[in-house]
C-alpha positions, 0 to 999 in steps of 0.5 A: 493576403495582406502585407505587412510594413516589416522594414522602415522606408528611406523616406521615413529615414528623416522621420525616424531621425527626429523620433528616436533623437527627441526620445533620446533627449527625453530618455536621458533628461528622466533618467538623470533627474533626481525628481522624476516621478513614476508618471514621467518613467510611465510615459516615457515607457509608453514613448518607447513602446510607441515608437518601437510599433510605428517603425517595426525594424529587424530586431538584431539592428542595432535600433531595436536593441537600443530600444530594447535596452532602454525600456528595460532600464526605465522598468527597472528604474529605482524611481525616487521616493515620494516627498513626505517631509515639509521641509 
């Protein structure tokens, strides 16, 4: 019987600081640029997505709900529309 990692370690507490704080700073950057792209929400969704599997946490933490919320509003995003004009 394997067992699977359920809870992050103390030691991968420092690890999980800096993740979740650059992923933070990125999230809100995107969110608040009127020029983001699709791509950008794309990755951005797909940072989430990395980091939610790499420290699986109990889903009524407050982490995950983070996580949770964040993702939904990075698919939900009105993303900008393409530049058309030459101006």
């Amino acid at each position: 019987m394997s067992y699977e990692r359920i809870e992050t370690t103390l030691c991968d507490a420092p690890e999980l600081a800096v993740a979740v704080r650059s992923l933070a700073l990125r999230a809100h950057k995107v969110m608040n640029d009127p020029m983001a792209d699709a791509e950008a929400y794309e990755l951005l969704a797909r940072r989430i997505s990395r980091l939610r599997r790499r420290y699986p946490v109990d889903a009524r933490s407050s982490l995950c709900r983070w996580l949770t919320n964040l993702l939904r509003r990075v698919e939900a995003a009105n993303l900008p529309p393409a530049m058309c004009s030459n101006r």
